[in-house]
PDB file of N, H, CA, C and O in Angstrom:
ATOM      1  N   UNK A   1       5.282   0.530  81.621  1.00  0.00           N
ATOM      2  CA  UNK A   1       4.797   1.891  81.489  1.00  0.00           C
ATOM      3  C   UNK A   1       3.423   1.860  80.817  1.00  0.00           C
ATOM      4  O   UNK A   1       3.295   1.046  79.903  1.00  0.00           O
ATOM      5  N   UNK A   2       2.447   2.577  81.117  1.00  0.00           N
ATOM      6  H   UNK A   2       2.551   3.239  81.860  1.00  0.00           H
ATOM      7  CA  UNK A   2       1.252   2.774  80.892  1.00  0.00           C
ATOM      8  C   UNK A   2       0.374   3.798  80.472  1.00  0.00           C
ATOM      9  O   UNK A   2      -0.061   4.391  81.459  1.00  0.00           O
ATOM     10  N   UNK A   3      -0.148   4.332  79.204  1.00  0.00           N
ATOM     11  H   UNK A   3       0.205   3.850  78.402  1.00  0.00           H
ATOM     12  CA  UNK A   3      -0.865   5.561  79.197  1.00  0.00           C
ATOM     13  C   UNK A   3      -2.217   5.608  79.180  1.00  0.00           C
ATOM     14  O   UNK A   3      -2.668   4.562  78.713  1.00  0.00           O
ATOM     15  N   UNK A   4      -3.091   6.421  79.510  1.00  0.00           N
ATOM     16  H   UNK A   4      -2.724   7.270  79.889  1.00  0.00           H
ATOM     17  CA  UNK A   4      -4.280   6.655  79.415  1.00  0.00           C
ATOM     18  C   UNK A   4      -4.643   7.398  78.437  1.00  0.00           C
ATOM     19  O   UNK A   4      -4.021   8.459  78.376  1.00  0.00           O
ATOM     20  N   UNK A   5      -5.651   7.181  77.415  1.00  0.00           N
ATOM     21  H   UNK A   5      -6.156   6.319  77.465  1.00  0.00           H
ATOM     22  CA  UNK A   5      -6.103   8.447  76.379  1.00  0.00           C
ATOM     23  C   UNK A   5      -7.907   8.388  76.407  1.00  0.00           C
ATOM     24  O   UNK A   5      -8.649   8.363  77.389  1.00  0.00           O
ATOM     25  N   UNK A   6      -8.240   8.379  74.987  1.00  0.00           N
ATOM     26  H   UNK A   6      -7.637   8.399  74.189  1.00  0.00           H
ATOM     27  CA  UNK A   6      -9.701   8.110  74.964  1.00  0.00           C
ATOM     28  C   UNK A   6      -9.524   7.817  73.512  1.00  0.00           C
ATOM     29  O   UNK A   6      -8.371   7.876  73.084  1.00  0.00           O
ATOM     30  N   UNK A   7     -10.518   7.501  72.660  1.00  0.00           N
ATOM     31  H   UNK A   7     -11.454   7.453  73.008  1.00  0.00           H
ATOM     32  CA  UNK A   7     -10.663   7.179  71.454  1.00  0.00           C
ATOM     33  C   UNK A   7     -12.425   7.283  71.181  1.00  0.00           C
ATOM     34  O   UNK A   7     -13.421   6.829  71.745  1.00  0.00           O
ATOM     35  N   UNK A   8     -12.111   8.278  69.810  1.00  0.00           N
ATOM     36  H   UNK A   8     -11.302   8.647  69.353  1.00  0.00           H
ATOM     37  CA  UNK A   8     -13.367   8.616  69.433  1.00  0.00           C
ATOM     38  C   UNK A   8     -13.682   8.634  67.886  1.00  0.00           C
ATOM     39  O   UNK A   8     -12.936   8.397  66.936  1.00  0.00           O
ATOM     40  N   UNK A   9     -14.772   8.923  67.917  1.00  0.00           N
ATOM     41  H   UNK A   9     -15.378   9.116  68.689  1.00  0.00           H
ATOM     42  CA  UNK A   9     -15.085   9.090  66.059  1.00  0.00           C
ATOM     43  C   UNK A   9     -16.765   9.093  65.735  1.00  0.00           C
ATOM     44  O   UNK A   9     -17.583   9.091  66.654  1.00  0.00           O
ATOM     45  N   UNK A  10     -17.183   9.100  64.197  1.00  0.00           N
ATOM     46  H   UNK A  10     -16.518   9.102  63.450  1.00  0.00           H
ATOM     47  CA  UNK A  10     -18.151   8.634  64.020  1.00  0.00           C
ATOM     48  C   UNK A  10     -18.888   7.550  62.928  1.00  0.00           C
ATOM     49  O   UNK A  10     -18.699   7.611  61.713  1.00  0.00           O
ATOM     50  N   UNK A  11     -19.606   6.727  63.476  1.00  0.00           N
ATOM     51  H   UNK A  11     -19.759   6.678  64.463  1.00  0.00           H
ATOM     52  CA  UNK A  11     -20.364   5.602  62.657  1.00  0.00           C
ATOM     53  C   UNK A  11     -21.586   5.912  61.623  1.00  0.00           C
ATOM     54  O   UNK A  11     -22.726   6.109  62.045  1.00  0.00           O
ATOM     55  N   UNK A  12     -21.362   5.932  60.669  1.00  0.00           N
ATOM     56  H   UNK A  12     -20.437   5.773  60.326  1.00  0.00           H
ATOM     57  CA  UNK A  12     -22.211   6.333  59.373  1.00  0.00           C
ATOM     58  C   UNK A  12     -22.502   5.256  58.631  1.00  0.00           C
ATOM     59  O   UNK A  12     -21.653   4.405  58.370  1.00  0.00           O
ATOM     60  N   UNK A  13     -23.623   5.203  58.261  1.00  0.00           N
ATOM     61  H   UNK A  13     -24.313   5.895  58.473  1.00  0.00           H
ATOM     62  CA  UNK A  13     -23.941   3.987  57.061  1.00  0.00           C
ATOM     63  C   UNK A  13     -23.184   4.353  55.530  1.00  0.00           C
ATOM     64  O   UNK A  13     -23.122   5.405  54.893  1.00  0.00           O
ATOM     65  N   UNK A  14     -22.676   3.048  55.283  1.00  0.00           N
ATOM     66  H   UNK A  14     -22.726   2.194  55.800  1.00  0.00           H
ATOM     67  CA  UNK A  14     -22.000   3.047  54.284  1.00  0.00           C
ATOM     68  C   UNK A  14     -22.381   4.205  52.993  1.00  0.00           C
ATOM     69  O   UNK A  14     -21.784   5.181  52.539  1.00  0.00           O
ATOM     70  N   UNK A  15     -23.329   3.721  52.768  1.00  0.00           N
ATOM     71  H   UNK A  15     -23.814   2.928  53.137  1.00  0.00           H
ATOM     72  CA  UNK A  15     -23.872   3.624  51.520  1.00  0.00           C
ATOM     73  C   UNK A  15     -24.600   5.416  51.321  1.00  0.00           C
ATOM     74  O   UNK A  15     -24.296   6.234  50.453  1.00  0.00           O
ATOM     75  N   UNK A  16     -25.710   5.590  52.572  1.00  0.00           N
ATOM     76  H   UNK A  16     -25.956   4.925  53.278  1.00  0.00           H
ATOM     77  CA  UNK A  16     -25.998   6.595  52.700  1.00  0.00           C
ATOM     78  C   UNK A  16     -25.459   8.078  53.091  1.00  0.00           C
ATOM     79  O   UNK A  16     -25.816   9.130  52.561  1.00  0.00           O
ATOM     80  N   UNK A  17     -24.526   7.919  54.132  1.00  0.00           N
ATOM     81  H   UNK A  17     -24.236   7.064  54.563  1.00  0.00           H
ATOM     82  CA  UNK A  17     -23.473   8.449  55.238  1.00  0.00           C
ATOM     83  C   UNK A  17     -24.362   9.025  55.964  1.00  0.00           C
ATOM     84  O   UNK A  17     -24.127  10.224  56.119  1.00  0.00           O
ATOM     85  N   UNK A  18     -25.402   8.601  56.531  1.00  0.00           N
ATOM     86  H   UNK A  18     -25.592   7.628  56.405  1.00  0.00           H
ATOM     87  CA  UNK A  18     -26.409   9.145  57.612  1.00  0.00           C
ATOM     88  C   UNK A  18     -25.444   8.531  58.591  1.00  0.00           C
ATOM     89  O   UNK A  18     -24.651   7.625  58.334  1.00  0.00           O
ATOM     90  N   UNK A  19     -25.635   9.222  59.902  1.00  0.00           N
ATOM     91  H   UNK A  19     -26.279   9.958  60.110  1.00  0.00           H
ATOM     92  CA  UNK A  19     -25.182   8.713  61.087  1.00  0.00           C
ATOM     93  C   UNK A  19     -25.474   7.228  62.106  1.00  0.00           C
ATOM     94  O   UNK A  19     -26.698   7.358  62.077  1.00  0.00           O
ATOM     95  N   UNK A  20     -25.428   6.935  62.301  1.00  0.00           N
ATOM     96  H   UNK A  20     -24.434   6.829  62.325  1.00  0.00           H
ATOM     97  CA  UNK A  20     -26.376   5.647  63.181  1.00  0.00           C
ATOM     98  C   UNK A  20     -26.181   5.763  64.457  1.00  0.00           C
ATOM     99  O   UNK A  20     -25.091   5.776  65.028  1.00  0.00           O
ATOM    100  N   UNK A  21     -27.573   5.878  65.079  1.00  0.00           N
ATOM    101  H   UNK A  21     -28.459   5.868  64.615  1.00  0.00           H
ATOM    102  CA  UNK A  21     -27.875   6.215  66.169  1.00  0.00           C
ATOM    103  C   UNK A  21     -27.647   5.171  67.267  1.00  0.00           C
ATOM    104  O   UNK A  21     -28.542   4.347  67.076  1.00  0.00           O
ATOM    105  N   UNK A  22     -27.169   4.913  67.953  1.00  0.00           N
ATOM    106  H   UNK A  22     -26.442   5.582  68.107  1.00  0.00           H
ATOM    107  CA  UNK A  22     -27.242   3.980  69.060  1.00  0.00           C
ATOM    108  C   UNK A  22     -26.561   3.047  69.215  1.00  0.00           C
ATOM    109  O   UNK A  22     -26.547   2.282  70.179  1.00  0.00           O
ATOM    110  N   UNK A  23     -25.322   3.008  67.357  1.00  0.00           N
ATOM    111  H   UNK A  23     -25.333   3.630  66.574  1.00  0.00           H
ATOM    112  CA  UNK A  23     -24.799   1.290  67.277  1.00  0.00           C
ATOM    113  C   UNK A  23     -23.846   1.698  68.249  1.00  0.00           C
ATOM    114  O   UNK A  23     -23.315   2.802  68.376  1.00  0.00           O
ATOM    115  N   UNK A  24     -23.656   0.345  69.125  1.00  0.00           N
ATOM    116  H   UNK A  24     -24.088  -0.551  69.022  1.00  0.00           H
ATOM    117  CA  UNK A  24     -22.290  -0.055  70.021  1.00  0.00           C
ATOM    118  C   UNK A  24     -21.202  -0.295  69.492  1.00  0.00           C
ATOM    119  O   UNK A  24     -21.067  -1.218  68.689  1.00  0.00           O
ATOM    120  N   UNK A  25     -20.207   0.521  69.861  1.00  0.00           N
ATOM    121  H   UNK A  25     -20.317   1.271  70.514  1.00  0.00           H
ATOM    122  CA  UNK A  25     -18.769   0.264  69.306  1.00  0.00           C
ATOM    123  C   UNK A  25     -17.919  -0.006  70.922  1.00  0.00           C
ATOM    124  O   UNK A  25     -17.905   0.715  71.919  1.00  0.00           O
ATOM    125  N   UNK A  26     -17.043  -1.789  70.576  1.00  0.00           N
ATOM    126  H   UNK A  26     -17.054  -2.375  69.766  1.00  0.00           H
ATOM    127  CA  UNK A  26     -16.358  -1.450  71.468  1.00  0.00           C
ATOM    128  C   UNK A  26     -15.039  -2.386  71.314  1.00  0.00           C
ATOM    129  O   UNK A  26     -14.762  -2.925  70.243  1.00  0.00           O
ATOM    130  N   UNK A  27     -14.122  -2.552  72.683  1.00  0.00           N
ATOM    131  H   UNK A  27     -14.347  -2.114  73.554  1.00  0.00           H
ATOM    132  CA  UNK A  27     -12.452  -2.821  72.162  1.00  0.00           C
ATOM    133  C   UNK A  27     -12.459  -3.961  71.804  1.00  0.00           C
ATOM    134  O   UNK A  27     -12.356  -4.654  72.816  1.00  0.00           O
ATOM    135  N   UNK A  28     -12.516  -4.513  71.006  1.00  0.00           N
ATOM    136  H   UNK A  28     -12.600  -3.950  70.184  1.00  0.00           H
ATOM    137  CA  UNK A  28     -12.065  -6.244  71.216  1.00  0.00           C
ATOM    138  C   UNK A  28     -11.221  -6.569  72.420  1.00  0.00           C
ATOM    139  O   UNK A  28     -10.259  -5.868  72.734  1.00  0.00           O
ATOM    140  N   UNK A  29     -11.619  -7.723  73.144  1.00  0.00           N
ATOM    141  H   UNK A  29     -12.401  -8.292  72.889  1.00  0.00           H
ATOM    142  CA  UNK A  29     -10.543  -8.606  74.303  1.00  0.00           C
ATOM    143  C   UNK A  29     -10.811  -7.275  75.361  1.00  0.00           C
ATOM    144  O   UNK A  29      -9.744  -7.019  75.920  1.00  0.00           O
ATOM    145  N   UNK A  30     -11.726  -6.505  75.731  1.00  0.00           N
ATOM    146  H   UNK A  30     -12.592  -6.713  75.277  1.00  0.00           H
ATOM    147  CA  UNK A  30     -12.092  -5.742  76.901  1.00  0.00           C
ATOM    148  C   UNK A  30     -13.321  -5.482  77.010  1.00  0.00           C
ATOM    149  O   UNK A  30     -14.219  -5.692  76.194  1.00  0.00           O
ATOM    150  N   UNK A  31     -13.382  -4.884  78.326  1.00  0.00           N
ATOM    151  H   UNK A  31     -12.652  -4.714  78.988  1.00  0.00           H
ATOM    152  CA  UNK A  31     -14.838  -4.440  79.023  1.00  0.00           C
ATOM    153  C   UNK A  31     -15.517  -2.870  78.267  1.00  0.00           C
ATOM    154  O   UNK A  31     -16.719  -2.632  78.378  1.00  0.00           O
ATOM    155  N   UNK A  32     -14.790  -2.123  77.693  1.00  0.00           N
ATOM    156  H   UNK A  32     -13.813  -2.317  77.603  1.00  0.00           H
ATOM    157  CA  UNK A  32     -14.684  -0.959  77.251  1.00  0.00           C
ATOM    158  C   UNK A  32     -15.646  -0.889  75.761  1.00  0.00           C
ATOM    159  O   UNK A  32     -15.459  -1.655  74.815  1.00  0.00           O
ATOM    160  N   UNK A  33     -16.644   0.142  75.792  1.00  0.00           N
ATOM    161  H   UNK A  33     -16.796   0.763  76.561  1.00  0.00           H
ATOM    162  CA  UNK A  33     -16.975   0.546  74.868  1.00  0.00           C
ATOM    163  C   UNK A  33     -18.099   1.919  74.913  1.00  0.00           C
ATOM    164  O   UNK A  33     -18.061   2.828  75.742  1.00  0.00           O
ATOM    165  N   UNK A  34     -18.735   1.823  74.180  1.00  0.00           N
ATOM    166  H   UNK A  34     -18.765   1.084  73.507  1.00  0.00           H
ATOM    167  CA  UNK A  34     -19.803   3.252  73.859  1.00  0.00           C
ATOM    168  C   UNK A  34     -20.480   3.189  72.984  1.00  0.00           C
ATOM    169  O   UNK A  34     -20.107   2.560  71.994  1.00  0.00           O
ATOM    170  N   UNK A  35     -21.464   3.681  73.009  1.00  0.00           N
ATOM    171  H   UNK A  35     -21.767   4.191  73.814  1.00  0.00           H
ATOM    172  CA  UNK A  35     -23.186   4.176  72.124  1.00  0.00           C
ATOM    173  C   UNK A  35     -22.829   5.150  71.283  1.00  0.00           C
ATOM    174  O   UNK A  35     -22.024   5.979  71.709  1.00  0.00           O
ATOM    175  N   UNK A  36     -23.263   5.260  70.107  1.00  0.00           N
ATOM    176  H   UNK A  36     -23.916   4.586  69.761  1.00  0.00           H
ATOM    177  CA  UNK A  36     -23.312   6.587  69.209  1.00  0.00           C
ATOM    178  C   UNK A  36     -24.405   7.347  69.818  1.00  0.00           C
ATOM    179  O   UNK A  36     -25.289   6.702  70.381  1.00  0.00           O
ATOM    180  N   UNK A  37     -24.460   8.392  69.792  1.00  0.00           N
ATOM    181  H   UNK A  37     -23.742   8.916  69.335  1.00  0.00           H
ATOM    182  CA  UNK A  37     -25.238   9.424  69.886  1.00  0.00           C
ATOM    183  C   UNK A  37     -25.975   9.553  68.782  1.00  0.00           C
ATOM    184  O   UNK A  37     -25.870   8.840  67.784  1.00  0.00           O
ATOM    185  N   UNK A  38     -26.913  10.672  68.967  1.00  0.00           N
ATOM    186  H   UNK A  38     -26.998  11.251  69.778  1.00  0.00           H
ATOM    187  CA  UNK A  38     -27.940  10.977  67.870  1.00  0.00           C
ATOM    188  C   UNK A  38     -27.377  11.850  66.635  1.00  0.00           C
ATOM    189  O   UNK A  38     -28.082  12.476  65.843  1.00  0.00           O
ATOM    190  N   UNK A  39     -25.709  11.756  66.622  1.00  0.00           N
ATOM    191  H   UNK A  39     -25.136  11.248  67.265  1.00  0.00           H
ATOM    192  CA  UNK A  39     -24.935  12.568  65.452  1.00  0.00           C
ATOM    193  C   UNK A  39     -23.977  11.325  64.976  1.00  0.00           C
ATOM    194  O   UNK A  39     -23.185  11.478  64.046  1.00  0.00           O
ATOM    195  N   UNK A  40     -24.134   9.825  65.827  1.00  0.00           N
ATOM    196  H   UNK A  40     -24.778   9.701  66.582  1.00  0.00           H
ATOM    197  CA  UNK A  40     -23.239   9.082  65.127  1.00  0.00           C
ATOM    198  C   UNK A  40     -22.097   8.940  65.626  1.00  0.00           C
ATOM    199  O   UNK A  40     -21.309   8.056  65.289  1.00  0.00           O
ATOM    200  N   UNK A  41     -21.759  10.352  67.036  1.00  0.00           N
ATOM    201  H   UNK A  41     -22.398  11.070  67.310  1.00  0.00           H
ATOM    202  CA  UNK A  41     -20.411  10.239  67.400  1.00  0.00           C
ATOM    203  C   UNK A  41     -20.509   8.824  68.910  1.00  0.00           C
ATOM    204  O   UNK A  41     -21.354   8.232  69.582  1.00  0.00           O
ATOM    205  N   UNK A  42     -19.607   8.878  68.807  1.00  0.00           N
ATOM    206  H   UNK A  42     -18.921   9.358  68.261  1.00  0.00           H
ATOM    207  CA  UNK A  42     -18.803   8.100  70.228  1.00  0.00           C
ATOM    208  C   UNK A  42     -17.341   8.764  71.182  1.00  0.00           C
ATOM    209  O   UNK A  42     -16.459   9.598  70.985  1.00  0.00           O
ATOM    210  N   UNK A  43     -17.717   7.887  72.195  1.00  0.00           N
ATOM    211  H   UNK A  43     -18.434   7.208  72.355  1.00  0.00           H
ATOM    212  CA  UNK A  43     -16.100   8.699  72.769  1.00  0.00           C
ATOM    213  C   UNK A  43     -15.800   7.470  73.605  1.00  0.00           C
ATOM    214  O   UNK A  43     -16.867   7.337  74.204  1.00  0.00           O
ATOM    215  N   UNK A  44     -15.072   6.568  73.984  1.00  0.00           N
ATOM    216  H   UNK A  44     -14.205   6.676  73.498  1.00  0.00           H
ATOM    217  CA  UNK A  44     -14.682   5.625  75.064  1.00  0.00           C
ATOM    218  C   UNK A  44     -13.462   6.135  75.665  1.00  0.00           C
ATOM    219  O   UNK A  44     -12.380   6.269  75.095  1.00  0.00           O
ATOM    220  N   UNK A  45     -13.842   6.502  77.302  1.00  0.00           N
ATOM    221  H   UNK A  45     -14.722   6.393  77.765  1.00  0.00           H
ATOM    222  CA  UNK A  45     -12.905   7.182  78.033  1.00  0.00           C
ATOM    223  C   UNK A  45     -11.609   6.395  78.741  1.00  0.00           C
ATOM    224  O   UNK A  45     -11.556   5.278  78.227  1.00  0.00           O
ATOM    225  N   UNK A  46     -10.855   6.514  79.440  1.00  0.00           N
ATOM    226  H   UNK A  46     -10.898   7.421  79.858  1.00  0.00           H
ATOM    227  CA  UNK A  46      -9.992   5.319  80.264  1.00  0.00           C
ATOM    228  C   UNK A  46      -9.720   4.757  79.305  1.00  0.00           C
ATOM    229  O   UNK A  46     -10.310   3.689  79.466  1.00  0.00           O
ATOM    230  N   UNK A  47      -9.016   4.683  77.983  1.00  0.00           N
ATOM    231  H   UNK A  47      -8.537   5.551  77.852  1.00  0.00           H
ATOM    232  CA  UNK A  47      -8.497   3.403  77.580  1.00  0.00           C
ATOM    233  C   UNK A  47      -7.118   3.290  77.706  1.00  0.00           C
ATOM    234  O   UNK A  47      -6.427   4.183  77.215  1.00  0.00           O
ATOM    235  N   UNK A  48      -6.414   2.033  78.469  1.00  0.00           N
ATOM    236  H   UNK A  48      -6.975   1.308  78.867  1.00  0.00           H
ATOM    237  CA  UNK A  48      -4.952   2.073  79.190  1.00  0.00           C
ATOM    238  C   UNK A  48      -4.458   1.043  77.843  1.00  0.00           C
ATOM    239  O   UNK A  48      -4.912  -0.007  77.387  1.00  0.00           O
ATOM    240  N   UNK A  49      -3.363   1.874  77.500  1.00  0.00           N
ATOM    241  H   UNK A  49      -2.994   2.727  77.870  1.00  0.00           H
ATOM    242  CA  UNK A  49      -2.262   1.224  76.503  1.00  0.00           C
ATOM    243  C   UNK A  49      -1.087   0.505  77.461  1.00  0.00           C
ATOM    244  O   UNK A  49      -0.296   1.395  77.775  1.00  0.00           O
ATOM    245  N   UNK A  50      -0.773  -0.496  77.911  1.00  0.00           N
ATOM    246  H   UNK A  50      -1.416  -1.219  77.655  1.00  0.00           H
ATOM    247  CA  UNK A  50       0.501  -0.696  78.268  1.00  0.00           C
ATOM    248  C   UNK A  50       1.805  -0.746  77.133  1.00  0.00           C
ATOM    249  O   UNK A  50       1.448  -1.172  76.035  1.00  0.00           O
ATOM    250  N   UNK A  51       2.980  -0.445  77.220  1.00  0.00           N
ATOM    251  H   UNK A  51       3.270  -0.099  78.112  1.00  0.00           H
ATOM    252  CA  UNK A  51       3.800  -0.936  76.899  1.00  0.00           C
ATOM    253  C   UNK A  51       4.878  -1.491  77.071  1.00  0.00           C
ATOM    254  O   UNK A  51       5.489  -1.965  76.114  1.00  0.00           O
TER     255      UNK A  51
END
């Protein structure tokens, strides 16, 4: 059995909590990932959970 969702959030510098623009976040052991935007957010769509 298999689900589809998405997974999102946002990347901020530690120290400051400014946003960071552009860093790549993505799955370990897959093809899947995404860019922050100019607010820091991300969204990676299609991500299949088997269980």
């Amino acid at each position: 059995m298999a689900q589809v969702g998405k997974i999102a959030g946002k990347v901020v510098d530690m120290e400051t909590k400014e946003p960071l623009i552009g860093a790549n976040v993505i799955i370990e052991g897959t093809l899947l990932g995404a860019s922050t935007d100019l607010n820091g957010n991300y969204v990676i769509l299609t991500v299949t959970m088997l269980f």
